[in-house]
mmJSON file of the N, C-alpha and C atoms, coordinates in Angstrom:
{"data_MODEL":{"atom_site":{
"group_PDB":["ATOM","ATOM","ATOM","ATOM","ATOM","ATOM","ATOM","ATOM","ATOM","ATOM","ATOM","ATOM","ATOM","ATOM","ATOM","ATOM","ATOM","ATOM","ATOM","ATOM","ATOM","ATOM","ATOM","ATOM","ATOM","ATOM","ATOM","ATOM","ATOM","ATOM","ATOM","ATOM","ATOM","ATOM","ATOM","ATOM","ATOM","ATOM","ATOM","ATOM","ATOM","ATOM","ATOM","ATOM","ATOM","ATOM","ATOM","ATOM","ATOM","ATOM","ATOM","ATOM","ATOM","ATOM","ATOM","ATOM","ATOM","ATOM","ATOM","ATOM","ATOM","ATOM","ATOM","ATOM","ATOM","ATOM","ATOM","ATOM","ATOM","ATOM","ATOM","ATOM","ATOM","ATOM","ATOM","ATOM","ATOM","ATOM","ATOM","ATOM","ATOM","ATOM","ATOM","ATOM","ATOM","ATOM","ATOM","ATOM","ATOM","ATOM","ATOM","ATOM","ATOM","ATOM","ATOM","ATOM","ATOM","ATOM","ATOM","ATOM","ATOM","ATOM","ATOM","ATOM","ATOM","ATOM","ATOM","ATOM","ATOM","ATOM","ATOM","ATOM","ATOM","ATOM","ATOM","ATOM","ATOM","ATOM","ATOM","ATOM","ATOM","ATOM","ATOM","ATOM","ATOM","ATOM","ATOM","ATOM","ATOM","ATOM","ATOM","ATOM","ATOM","ATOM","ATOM","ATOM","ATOM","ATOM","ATOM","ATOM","ATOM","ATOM","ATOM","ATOM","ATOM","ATOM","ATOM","ATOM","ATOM","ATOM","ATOM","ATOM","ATOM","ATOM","ATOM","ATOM","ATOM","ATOM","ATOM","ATOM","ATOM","ATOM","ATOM","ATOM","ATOM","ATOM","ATOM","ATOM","ATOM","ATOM","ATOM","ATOM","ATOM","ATOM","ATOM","ATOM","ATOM","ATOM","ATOM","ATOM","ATOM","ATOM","ATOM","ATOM","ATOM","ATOM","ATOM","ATOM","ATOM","ATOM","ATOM","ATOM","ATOM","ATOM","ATOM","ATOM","ATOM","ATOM","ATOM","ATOM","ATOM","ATOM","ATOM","ATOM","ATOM","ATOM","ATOM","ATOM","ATOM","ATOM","ATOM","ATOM","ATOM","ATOM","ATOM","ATOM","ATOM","ATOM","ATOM","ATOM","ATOM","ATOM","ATOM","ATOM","ATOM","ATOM","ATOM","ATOM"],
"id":[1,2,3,4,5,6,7,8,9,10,11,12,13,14,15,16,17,18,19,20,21,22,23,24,25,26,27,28,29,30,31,32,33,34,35,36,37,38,39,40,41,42,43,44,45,46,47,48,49,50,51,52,53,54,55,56,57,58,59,60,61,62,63,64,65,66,67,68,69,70,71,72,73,74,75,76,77,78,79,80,81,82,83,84,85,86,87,88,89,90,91,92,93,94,95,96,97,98,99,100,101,102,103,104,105,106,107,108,109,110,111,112,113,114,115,116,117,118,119,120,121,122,123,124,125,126,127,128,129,130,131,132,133,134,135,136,137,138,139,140,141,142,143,144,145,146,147,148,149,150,151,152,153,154,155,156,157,158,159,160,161,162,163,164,165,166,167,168,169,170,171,172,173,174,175,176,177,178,179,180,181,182,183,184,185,186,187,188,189,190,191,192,193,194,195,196,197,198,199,200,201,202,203,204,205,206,207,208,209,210,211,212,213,214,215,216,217,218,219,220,221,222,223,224,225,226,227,228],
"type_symbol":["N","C","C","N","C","C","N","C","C","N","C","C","N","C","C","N","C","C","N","C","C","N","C","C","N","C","C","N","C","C","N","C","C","N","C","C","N","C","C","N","C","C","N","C","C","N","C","C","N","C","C","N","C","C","N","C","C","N","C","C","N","C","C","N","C","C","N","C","C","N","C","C","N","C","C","N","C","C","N","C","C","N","C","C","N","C","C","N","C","C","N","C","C","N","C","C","N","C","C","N","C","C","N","C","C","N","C","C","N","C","C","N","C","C","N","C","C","N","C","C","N","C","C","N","C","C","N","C","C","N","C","C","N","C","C","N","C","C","N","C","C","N","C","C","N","C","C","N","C","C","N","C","C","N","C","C","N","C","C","N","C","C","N","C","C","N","C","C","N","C","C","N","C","C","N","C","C","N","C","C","N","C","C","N","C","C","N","C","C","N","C","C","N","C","C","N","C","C","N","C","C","N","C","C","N","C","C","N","C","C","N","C","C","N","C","C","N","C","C","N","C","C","N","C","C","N","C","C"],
"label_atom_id":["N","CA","C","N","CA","C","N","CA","C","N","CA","C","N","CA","C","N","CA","C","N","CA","C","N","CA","C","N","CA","C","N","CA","C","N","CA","C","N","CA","C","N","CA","C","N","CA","C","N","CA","C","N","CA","C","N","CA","C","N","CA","C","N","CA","C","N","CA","C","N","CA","C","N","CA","C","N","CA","C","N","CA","C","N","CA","C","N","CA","C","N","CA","C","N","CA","C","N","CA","C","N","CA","C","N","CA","C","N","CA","C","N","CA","C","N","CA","C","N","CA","C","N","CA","C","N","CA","C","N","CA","C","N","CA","C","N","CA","C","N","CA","C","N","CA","C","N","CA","C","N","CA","C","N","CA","C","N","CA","C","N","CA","C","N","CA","C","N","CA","C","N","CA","C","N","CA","C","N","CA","C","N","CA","C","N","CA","C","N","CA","C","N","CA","C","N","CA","C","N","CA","C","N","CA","C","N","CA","C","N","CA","C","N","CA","C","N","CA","C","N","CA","C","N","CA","C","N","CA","C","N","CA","C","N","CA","C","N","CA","C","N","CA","C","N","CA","C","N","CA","C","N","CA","C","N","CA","C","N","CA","C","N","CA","C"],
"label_alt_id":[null,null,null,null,null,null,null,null,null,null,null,null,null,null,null,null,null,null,null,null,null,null,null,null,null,null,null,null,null,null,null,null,null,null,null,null,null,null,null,null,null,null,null,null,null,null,null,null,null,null,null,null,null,null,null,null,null,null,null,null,null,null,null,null,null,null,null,null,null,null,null,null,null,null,null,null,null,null,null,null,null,null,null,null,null,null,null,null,null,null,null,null,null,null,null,null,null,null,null,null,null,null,null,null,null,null,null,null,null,null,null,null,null,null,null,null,null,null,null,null,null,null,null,null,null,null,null,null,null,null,null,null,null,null,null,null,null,null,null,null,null,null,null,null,null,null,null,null,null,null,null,null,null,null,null,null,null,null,null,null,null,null,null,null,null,null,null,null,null,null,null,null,null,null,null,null,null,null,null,null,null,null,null,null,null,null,null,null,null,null,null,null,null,null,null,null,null,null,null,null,null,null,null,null,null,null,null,null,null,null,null,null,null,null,null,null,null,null,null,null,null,null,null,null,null,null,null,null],
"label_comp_id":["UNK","UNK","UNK","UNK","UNK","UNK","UNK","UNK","UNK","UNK","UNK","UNK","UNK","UNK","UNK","UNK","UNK","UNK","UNK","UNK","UNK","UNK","UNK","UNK","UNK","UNK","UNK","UNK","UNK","UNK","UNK","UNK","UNK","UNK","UNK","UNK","UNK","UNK","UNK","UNK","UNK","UNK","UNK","UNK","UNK","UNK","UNK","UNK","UNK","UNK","UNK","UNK","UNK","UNK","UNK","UNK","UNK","UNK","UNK","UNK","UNK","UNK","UNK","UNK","UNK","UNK","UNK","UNK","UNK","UNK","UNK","UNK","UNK","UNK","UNK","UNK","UNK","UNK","UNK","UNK","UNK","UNK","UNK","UNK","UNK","UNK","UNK","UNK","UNK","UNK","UNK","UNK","UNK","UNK","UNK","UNK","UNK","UNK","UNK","UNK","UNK","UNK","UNK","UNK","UNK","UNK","UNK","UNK","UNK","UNK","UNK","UNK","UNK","UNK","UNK","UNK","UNK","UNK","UNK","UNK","UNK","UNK","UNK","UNK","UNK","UNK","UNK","UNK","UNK","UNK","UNK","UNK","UNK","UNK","UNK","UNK","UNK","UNK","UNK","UNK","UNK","UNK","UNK","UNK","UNK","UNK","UNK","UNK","UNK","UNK","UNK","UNK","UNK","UNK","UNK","UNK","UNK","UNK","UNK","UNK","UNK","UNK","UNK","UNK","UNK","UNK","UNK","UNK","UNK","UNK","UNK","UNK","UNK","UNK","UNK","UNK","UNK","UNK","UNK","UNK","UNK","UNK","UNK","UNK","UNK","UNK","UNK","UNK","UNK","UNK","UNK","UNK","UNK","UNK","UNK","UNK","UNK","UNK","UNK","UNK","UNK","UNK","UNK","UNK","UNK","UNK","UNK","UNK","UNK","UNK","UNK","UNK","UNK","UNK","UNK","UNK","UNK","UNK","UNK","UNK","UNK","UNK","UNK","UNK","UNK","UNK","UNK","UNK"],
"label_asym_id":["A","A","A","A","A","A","A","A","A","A","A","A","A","A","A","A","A","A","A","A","A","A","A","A","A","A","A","A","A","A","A","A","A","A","A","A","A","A","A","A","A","A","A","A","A","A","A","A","A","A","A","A","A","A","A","A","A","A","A","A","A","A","A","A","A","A","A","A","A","A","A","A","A","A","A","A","A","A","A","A","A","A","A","A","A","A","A","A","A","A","A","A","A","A","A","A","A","A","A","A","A","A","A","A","A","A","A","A","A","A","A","A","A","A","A","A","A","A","A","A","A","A","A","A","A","A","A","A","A","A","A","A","A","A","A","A","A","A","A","A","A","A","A","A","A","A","A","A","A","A","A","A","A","A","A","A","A","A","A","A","A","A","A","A","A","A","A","A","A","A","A","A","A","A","A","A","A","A","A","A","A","A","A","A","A","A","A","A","A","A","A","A","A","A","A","A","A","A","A","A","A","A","A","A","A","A","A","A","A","A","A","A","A","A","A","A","A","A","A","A","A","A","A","A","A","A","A","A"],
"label_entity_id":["1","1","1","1","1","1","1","1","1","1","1","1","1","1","1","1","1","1","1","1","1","1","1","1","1","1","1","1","1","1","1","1","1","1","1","1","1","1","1","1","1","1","1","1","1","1","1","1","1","1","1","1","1","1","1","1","1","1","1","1","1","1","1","1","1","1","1","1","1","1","1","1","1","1","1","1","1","1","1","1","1","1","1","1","1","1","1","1","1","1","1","1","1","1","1","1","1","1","1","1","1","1","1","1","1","1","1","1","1","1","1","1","1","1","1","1","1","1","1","1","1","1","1","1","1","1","1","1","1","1","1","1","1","1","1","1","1","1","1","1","1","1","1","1","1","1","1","1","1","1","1","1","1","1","1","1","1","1","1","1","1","1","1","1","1","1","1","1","1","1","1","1","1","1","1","1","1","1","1","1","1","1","1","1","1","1","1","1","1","1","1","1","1","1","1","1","1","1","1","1","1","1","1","1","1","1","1","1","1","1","1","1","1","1","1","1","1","1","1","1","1","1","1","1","1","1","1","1"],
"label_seq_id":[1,1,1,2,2,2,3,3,3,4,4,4,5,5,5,6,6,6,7,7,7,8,8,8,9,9,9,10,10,10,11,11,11,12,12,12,13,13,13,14,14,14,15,15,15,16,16,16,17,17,17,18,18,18,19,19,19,20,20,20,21,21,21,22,22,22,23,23,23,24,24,24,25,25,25,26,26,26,27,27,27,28,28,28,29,29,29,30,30,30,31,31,31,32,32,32,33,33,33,34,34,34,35,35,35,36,36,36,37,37,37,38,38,38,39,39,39,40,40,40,41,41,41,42,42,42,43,43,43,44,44,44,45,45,45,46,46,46,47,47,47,48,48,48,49,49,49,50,50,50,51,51,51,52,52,52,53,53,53,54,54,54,55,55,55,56,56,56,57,57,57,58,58,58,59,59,59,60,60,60,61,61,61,62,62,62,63,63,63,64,64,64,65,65,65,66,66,66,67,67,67,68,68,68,69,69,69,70,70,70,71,71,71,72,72,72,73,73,73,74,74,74,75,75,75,76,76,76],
"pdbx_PDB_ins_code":[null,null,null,null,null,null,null,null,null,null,null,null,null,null,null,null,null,null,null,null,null,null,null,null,null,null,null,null,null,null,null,null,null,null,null,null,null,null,null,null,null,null,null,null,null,null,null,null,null,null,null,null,null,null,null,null,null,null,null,null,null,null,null,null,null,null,null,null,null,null,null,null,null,null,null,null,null,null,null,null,null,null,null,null,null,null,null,null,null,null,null,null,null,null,null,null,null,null,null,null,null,null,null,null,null,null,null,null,null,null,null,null,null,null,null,null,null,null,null,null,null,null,null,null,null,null,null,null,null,null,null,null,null,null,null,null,null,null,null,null,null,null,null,null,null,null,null,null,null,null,null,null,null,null,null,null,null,null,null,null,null,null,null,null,null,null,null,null,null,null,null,null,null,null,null,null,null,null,null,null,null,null,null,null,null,null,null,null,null,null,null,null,null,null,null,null,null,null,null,null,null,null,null,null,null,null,null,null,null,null,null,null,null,null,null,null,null,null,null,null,null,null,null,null,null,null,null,null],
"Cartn_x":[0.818,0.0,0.866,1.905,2.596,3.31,3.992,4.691,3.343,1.68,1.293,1.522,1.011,0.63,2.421,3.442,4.407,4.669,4.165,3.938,3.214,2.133,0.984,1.347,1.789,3.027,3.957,4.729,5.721,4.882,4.058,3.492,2.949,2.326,1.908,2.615,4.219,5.038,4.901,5.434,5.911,4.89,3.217,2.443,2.848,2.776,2.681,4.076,5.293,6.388,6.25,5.407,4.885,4.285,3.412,2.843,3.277,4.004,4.775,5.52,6.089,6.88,6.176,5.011,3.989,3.722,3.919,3.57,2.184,1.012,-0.43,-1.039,-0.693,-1.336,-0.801,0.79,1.712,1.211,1.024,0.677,-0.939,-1.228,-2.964,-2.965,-2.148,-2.202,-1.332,-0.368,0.322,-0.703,-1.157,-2.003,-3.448,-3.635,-4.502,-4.435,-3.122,-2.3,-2.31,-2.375,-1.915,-3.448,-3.969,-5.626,-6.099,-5.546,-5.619,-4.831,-3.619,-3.353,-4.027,-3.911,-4.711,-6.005,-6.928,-8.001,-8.035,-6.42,-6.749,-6.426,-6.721,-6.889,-5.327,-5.045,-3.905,-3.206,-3.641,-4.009,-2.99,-2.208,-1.452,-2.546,-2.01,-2.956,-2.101,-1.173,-0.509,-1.426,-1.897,-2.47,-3.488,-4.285,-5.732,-6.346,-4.669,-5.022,-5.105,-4.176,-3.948,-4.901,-5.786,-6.946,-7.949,-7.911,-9.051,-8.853,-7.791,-7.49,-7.813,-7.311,-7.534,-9.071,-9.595,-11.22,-11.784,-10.886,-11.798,-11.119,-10.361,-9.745,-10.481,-11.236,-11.868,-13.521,-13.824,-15.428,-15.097,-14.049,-14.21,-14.269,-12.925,-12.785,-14.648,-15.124,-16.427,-17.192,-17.427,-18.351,-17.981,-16.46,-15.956,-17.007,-16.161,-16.729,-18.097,-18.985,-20.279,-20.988,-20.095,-20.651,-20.808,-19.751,-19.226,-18.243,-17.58,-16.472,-14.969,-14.756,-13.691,-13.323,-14.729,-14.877,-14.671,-15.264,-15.514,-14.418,-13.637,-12.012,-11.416,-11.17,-10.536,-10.99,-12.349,-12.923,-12.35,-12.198,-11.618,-10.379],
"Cartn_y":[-1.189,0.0,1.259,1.179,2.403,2.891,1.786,1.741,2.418,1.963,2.314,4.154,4.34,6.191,7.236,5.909,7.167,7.244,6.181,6.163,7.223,6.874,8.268,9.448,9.747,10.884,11.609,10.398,11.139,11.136,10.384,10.895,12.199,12.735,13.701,14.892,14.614,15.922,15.473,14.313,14.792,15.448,14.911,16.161,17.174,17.981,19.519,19.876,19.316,19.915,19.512,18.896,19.095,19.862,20.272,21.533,22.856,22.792,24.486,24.655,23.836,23.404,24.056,23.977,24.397,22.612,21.584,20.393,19.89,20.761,20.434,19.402,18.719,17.558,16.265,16.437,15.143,15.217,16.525,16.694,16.014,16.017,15.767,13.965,13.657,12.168,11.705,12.089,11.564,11.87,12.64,12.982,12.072,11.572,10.481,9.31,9.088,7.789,7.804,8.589,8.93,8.23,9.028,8.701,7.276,6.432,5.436,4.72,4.968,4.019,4.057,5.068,5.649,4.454,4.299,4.263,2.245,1.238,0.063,-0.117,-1.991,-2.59,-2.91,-3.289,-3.514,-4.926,-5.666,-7.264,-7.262,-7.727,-8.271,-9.696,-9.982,-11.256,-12.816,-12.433,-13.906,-14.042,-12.709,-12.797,-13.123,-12.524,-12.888,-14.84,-15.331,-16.408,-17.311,-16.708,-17.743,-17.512,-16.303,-16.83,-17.665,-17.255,-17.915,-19.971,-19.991,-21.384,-22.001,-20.91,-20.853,-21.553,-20.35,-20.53,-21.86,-22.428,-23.212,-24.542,-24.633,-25.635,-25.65,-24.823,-24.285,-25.023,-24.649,-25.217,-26.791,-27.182,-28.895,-29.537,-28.862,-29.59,-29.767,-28.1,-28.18,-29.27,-29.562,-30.36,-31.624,-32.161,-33.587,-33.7,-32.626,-33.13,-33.305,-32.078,-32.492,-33.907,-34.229,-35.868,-36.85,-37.045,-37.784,-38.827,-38.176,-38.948,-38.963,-37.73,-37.88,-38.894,-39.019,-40.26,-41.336,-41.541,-42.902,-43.13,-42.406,-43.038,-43.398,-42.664,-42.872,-44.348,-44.761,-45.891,-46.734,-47.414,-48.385,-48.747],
"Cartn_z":[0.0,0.0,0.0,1.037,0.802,-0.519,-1.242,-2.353,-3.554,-3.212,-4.479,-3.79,-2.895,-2.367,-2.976,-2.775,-3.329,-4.91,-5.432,-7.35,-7.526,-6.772,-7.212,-6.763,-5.732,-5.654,-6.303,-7.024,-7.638,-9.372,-9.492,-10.91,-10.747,-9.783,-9.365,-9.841,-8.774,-8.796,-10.354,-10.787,-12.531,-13.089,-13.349,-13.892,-14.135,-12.312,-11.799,-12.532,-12.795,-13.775,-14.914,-15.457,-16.732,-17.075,-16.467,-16.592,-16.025,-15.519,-15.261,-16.762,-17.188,-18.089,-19.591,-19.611,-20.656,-21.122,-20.803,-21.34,-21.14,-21.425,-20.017,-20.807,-22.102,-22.521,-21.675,-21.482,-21.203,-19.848,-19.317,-17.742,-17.209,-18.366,-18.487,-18.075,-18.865,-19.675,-18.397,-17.376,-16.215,-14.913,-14.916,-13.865,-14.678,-15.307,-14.762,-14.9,-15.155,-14.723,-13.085,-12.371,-11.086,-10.648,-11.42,-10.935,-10.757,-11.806,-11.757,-11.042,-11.071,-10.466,-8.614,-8.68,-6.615,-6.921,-7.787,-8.03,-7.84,-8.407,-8.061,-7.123,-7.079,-6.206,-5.51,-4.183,-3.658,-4.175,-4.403,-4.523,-6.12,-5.893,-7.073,-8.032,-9.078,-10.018,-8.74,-8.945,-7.939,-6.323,-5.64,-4.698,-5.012,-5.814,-6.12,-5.936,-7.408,-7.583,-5.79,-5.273,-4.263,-3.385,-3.337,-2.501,-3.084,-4.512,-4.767,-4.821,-4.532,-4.37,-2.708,-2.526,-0.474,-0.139,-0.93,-0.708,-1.445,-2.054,-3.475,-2.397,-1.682,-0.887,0.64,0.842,2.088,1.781,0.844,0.016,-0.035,-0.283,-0.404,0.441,1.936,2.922,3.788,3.633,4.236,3.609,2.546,1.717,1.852,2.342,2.79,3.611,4.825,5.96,6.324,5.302,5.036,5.032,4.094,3.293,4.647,5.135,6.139,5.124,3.838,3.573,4.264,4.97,5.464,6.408,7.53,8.338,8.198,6.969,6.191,5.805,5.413,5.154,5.71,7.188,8.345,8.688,8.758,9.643,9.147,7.742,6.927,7.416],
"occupancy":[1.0,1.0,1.0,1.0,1.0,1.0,1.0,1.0,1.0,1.0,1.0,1.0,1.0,1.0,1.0,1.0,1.0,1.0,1.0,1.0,1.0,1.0,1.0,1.0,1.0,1.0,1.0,1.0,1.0,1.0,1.0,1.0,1.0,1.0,1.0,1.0,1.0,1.0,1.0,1.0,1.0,1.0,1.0,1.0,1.0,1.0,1.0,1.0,1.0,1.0,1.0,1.0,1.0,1.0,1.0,1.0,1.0,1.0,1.0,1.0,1.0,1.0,1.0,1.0,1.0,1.0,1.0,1.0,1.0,1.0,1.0,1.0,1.0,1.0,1.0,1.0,1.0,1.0,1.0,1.0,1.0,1.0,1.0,1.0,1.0,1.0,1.0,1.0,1.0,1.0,1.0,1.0,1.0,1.0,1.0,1.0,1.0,1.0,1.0,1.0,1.0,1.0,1.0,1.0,1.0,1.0,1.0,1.0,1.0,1.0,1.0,1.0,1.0,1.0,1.0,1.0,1.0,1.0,1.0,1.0,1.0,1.0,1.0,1.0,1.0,1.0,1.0,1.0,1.0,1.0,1.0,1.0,1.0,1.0,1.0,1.0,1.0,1.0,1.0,1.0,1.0,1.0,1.0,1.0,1.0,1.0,1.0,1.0,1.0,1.0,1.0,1.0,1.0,1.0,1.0,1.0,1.0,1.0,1.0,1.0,1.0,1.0,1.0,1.0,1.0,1.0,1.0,1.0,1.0,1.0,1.0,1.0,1.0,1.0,1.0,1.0,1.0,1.0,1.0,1.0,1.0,1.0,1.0,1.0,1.0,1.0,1.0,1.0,1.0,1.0,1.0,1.0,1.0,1.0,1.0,1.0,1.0,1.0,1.0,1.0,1.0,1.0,1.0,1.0,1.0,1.0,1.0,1.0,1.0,1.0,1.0,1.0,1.0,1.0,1.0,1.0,1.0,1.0,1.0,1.0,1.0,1.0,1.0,1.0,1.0,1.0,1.0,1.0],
"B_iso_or_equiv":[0.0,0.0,0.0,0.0,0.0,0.0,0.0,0.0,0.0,0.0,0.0,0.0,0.0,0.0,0.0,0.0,0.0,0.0,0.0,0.0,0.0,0.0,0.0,0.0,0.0,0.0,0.0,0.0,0.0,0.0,0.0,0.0,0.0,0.0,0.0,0.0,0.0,0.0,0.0,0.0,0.0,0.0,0.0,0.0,0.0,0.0,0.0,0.0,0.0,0.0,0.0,0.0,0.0,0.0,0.0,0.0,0.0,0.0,0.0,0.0,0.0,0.0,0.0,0.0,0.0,0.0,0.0,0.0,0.0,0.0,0.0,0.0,0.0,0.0,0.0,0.0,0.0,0.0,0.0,0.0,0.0,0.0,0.0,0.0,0.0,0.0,0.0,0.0,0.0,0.0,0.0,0.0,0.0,0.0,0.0,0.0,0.0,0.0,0.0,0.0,0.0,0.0,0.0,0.0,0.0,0.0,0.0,0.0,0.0,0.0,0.0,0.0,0.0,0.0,0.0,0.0,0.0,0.0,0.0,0.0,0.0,0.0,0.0,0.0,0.0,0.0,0.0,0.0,0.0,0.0,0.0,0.0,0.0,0.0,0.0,0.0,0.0,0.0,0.0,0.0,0.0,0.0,0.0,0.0,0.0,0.0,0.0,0.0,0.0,0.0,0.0,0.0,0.0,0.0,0.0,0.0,0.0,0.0,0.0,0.0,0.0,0.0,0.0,0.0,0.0,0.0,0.0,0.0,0.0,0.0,0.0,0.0,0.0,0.0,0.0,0.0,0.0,0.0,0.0,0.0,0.0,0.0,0.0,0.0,0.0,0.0,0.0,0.0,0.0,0.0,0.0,0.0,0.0,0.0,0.0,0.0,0.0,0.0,0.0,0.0,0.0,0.0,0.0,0.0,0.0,0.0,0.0,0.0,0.0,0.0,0.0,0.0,0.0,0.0,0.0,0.0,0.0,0.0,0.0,0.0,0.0,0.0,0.0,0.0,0.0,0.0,0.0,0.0],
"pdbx_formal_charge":[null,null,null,null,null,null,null,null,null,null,null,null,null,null,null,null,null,null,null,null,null,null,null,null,null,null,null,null,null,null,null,null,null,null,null,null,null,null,null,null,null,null,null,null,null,null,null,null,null,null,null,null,null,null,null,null,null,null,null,null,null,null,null,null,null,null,null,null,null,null,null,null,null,null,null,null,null,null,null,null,null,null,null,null,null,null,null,null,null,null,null,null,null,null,null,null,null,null,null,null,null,null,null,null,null,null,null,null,null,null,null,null,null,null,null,null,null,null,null,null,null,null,null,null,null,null,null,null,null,null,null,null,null,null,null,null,null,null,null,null,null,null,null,null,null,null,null,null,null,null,null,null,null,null,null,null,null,null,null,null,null,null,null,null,null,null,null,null,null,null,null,null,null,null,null,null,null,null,null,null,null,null,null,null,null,null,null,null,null,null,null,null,null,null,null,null,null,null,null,null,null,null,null,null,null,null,null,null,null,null,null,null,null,null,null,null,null,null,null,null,null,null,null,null,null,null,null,null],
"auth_seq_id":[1,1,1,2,2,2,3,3,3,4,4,4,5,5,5,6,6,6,7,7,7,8,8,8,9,9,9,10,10,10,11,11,11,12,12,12,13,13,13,14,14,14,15,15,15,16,16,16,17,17,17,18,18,18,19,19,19,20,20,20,21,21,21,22,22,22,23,23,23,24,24,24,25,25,25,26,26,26,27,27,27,28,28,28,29,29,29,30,30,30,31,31,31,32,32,32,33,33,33,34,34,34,35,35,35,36,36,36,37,37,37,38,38,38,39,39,39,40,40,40,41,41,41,42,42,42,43,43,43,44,44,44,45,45,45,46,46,46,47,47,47,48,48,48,49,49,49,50,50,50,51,51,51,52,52,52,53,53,53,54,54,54,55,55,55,56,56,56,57,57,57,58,58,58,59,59,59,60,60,60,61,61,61,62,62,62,63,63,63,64,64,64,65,65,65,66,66,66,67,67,67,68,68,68,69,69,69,70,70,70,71,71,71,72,72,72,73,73,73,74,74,74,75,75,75,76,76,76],
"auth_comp_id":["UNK","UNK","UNK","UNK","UNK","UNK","UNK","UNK","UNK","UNK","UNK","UNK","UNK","UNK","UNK","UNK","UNK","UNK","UNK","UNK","UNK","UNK","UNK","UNK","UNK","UNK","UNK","UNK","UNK","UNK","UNK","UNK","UNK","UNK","UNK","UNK","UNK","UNK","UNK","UNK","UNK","UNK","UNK","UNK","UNK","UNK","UNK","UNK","UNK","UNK","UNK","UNK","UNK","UNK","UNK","UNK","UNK","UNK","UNK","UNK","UNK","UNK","UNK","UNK","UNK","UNK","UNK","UNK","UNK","UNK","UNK","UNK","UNK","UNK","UNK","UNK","UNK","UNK","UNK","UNK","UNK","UNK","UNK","UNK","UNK","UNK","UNK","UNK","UNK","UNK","UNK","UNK","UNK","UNK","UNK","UNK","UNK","UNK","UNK","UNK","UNK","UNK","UNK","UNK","UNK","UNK","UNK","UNK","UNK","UNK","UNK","UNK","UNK","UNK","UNK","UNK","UNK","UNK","UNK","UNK","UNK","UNK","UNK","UNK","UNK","UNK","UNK","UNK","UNK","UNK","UNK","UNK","UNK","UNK","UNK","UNK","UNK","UNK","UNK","UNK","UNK","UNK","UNK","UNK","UNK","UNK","UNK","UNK","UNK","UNK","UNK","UNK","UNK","UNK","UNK","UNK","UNK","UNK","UNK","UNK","UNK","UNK","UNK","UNK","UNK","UNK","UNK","UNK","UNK","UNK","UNK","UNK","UNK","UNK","UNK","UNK","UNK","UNK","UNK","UNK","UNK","UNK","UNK","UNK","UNK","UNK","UNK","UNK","UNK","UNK","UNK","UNK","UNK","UNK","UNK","UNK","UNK","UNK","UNK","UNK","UNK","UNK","UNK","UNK","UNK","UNK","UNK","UNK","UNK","UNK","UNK","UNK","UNK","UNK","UNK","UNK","UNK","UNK","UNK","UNK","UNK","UNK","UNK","UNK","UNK","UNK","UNK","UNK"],
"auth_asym_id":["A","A","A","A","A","A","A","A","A","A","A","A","A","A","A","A","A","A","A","A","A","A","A","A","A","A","A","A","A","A","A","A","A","A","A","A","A","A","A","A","A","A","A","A","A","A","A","A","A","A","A","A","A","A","A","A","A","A","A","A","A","A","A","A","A","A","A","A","A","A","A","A","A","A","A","A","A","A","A","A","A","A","A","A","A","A","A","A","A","A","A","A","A","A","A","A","A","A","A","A","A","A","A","A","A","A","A","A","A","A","A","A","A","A","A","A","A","A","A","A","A","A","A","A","A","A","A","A","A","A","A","A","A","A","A","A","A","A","A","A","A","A","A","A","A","A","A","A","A","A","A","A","A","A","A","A","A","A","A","A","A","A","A","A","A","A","A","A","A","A","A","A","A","A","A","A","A","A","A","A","A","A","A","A","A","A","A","A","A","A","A","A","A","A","A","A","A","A","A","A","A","A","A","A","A","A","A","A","A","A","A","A","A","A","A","A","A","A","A","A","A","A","A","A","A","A","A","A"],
"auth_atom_id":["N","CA","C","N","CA","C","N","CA","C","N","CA","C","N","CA","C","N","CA","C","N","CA","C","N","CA","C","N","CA","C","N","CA","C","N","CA","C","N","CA","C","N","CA","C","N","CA","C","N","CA","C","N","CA","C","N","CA","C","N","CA","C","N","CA","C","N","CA","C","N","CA","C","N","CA","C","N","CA","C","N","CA","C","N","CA","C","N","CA","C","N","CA","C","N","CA","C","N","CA","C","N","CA","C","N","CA","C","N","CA","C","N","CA","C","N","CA","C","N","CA","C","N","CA","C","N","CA","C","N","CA","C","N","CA","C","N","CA","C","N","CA","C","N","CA","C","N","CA","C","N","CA","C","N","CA","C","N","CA","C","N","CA","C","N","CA","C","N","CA","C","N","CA","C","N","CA","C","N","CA","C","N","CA","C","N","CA","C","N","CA","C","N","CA","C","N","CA","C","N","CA","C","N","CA","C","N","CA","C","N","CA","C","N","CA","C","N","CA","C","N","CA","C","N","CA","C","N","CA","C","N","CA","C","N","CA","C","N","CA","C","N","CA","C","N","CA","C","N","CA","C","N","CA","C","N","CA","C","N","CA","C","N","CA","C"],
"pdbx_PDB_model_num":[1,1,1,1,1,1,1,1,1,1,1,1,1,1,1,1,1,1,1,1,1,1,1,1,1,1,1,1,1,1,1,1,1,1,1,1,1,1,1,1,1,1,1,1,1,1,1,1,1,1,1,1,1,1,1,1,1,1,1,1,1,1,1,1,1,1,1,1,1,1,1,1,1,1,1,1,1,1,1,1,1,1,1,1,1,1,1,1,1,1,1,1,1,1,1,1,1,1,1,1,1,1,1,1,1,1,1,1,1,1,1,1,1,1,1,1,1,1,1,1,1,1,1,1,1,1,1,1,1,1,1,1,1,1,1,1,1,1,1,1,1,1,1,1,1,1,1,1,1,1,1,1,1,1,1,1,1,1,1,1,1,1,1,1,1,1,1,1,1,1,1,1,1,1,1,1,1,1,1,1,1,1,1,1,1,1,1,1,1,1,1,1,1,1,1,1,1,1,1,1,1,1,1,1,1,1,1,1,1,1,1,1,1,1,1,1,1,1,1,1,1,1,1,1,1,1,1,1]
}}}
């Protein structure tokens, strides 16, 4: 989180000297890069996947133990 707040920071300052500069299109087009990026999510694609595996491993164990197959294995 901190790493995204100082990107958007320093795209920031770059804008605001893009535009002192007379550059107010390039300044336009970085300042809402800034915007965006402030605007996603924290969550990298590698984090995402691994919850959604977390959870997809969380739904089965419940639904084992649901069944009463986990038992049933053990008893054998």
């Amino acid at each position: 989180m901190q790493t995204c707040g100082i990107i958007v920071s320093e795209y920031e300052a770059i804008a605001k000297e893009l535009y002192k500069m007379g550059h107010k299109s390039e300044a336009k087009i970085i300042s809402g890069l800034a915007k965006e990026v402030a605007g996603q999510g924290f969550d990298t694609k590698a984090q995402m996947q691994f919850d959604q595996t977390i959870g997809k491993n969380h739904a089965m164990s419940a639904l084992i133990q649901e069944s009463g197959i986990d038992g049933a294995a053990r008893e054998h």
